[in-house]
N, C-alpha and C positions, 0 to 999 in steps of 0.2 A: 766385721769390716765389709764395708758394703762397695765392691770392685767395678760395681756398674757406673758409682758415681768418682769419678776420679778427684775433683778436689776434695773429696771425706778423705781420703785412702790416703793423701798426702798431707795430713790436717796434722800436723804434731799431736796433739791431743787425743788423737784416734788413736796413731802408732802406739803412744806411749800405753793407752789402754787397754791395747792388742797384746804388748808383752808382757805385760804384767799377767793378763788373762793366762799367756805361754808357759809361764812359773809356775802358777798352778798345775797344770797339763802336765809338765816336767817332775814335777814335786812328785804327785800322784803314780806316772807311772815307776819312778823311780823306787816307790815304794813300793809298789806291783811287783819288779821285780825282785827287792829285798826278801821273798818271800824264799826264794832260792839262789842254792850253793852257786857259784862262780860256773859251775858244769864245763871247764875248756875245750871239750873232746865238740861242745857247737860249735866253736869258733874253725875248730883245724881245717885247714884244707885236705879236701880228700878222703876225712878222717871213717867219713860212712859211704856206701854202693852207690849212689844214686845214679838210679841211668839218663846216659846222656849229658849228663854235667860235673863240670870241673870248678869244684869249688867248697868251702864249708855248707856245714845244714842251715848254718843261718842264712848264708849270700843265697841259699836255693828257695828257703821260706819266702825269705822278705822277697825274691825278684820273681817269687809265683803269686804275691801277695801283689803289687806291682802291676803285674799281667792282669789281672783280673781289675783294679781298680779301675786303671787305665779305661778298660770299657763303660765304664761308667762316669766318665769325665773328671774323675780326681786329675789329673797333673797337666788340662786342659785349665785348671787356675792359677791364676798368678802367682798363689803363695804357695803352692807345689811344685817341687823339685826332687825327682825318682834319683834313685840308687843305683839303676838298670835301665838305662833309658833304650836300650836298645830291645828288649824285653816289652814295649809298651804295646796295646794295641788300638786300634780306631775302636770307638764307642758306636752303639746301637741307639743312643740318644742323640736326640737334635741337639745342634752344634749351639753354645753360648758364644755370642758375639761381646766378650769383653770387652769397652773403651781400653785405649790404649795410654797405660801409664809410665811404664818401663819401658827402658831403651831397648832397641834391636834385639841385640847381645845379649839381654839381660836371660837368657836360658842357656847362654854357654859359661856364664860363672856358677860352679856346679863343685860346691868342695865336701861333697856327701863322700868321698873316697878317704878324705882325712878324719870324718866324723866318723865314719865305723871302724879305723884302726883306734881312733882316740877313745870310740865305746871300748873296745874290746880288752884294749890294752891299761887302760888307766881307769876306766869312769866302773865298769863292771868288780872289779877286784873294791872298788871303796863300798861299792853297792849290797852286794851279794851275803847272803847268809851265813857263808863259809866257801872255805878255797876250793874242795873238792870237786867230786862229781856227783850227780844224783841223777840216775840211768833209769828211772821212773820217771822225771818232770824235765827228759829234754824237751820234748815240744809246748810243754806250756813254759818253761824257759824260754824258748827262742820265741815266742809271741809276746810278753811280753819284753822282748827284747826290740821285737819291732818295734812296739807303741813307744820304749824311748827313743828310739831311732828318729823315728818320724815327726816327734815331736821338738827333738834338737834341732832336727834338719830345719823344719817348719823355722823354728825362731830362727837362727841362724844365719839362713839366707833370706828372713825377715827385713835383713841389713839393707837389701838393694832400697826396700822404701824406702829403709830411714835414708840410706846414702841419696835417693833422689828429692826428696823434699829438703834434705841440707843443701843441694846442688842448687834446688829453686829458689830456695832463703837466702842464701851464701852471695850471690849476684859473682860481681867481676873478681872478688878477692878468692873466690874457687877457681877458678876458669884460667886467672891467670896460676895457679897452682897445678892446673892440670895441664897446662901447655906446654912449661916446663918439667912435666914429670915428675915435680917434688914429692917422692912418697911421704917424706918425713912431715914434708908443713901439709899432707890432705890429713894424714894418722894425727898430727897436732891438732889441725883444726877441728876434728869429725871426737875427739876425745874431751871428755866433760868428765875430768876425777870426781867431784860431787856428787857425780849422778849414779855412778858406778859404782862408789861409797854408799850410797844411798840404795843402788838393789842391791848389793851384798847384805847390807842391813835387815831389807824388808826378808830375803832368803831368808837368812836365819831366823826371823821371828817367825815366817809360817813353818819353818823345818822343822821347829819347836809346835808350833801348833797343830799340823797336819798330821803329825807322824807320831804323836803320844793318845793315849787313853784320855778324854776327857772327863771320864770318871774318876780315876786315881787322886785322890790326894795328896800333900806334897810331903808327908810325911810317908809315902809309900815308894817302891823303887820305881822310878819313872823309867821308861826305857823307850829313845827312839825307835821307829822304824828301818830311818836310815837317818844316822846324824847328821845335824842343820850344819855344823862346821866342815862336814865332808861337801853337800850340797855346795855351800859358798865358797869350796876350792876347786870344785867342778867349773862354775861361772867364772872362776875369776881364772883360773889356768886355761882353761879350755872355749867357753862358751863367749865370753867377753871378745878372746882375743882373734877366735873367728868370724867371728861379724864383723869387725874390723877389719881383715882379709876380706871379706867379702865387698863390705862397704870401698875398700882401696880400689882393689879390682873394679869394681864397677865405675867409679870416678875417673881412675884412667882411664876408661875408655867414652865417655860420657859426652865429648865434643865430636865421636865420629856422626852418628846421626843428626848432630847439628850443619857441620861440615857435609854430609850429604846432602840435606835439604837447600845448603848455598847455591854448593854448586848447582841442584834441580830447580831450584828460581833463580838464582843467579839477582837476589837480593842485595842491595847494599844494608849496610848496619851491622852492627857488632852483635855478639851470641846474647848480650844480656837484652838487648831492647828487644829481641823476637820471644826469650821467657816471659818479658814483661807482658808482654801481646798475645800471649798463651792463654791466659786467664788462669794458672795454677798458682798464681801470686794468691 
C-alpha cells in the first residue's frame, strides 16, 4: 500500500488486496503460535517480578516491543496503531511527511484493548497446542503472541480505510446516515454478506492449505496446524465484527473535520460537492 499516494490507498481494489495479503500474515502467525501450550501464567497480571511494572509478561513484551519500534517510525504510519501509546518514543529518523488520508480523529479510534482480551481469552485456547503450561517456551510464547497481535490489530483497524473510501463512494446517502447518528443504517450500509461469505470461504481453503504437509498423501493422516474451521470462527466472531466497530466509530465522527473546514472558510455548498472537489472520487 503505497500511503504517499492517497488516491491508491483509497482505490477498493488496493484495500481489498491489502486484506487478503492480512490473512495470510494471520494464518502464518497463527500457526507460529500453534506450536505452543496455551502457557496462562503470560497472560496474568502480576503473575512474575517485573520491576517497575504492573501488568502480565505479555502487556510488558509487547509495550517494550512498542518502545523500541516507535524509534524507528513504525506507528508514525497510518496503518499502525500501538497497544501502549503512551510508551512510544520520538524516532532518530527523519520525519515522513505522509499526505493526509484519514480524518483528524482517526488515531483516537484505537480498540487494540478489546483485541488482546479477545486474543487472550478466546482466539489463544482455539490456537494453542494444549491448555497447560510450558515454563521452558514462555518467551518464545509471548513473541509469537505479539506477531498475532499486531497483525489482527493491523487488519482491524484496517477498517478506517475501508470506512473512508465507503464515505467517499457512498456521497449524500452516508452523510445523511451520519447526521442522524443511525448506527444501524451505517452497520447496514458498510455490510456486504457475500463478501464476508466469500473470505470466510477463501479462510478455510488456505487454513487447509497453509497448515498441512504438502507432501502427505490423502490416504495418510492429514493433520492441521491449527484448524481452518477454528480460523473461520476467529473472522467471523471476532475479526469481522471489529472492523465494523471500527469502521462505525469512524463514520460517526467523519463530518466533524468537514464541519471544521466550513466554518474555517466559511464556504457555501453542501459536504458532498467539496468530496467531489477533493479529487478522491
Amino acid at each position: 500500500m503505497d500511503f504517499m499516494n492517497p488516491q491508491s490507498v483509497l482505490a477498493l481494489e488496493n484495500i481489498r488486496d491489502a486484506l487478503v495479503r492480512m490473512e495470510d500474515t494471520i494464518i502464518f502467525s497463527f500457526i507460529e503460535r500453534s506450536q505452543f501450550f496455551a502457557s496462562p501464567s503470560v497472560y496474568k497480571e502480576n503473575q512474575f517480578p517485573i520491576p517497575n511494572f504492573r501488568g502480565s509478561f505479555l502487556d510488558w513484551l509487547l509495550s517494550q516491543h512498542e518502545r523500541i519500534h516507535s524509534q524507528v517510525r513504525r506507528y508514525e504510519a497510518p496503518d499502525e496503531v500501538p497497544f501502549f501509546p503512551e510508551v512510544l518514543q520520538k524516532t532518530f529518523l527523519p520525519k515522513i511527511n505522509y499526505p493526509t488520508v484519514l480524518a483528524s480523529y482517526s488515531d483516537e479510534i484505537n480498540v487494540n484493548s478489546e483485541i488482546l482480551k479477545i486474543y487472550t481469552t478466546e482466539i489463544v485456547p482455539g490456537i494453542a497446542a494444549g491448555s497447560g503450561e510450558q515454563p521452558d517456551n514462555l518467551g518464545s510464547c509471548a513473541m509469537t503472541d505479539i506477531d498475532c497481535l499486531q497483525a489482527l490489530s493491523r487488519r482491524i483497524h484496517f477498517g478506517k480505510f475501508v470506512a473512508e473510501a465507503k464515505f467517499v463512494n457512498e456521497g449524500e446517502k452516508i452523510v445523511e446516515l451520519i447526521k442522524n447518528k443511525d448506527v444501524k443504517g451505517i452497520e447496514e450500509l458498510i455490510t456486504n454478506s457475500a463478501v464476508e461469505e466469500k473470505i470466510l470461504q477463501r479462510l478455510l481453503e488456505k487454513g487447509r492449505a497453509y497448515g498441512t504437509d504438502p507432501t502427505l498423501k490423502f490416504s495418510q493422516n492429514i493433520q492441521s496446524k491449527v484448524k481452518p474451521e477454528v480460523i473461520v470462527r476467529i473472522y467471523k466472531e471476532f475479526v469481522i465484527p471489529l472492523t465494523k466497530k471500527v469502521e462505525v466509530d469512524y463514520l460517526l465522527r467523519r463530518l466533524e473535520d468537514e464541519q471544521d473546514d466550513a466554518d474555517a472558510t466559511q464556504t457555501s455548498g453542501g459536504y458532498v460537492d467539496r468530496f467531489l472537489s477533493s479529487g478522491l472520487y
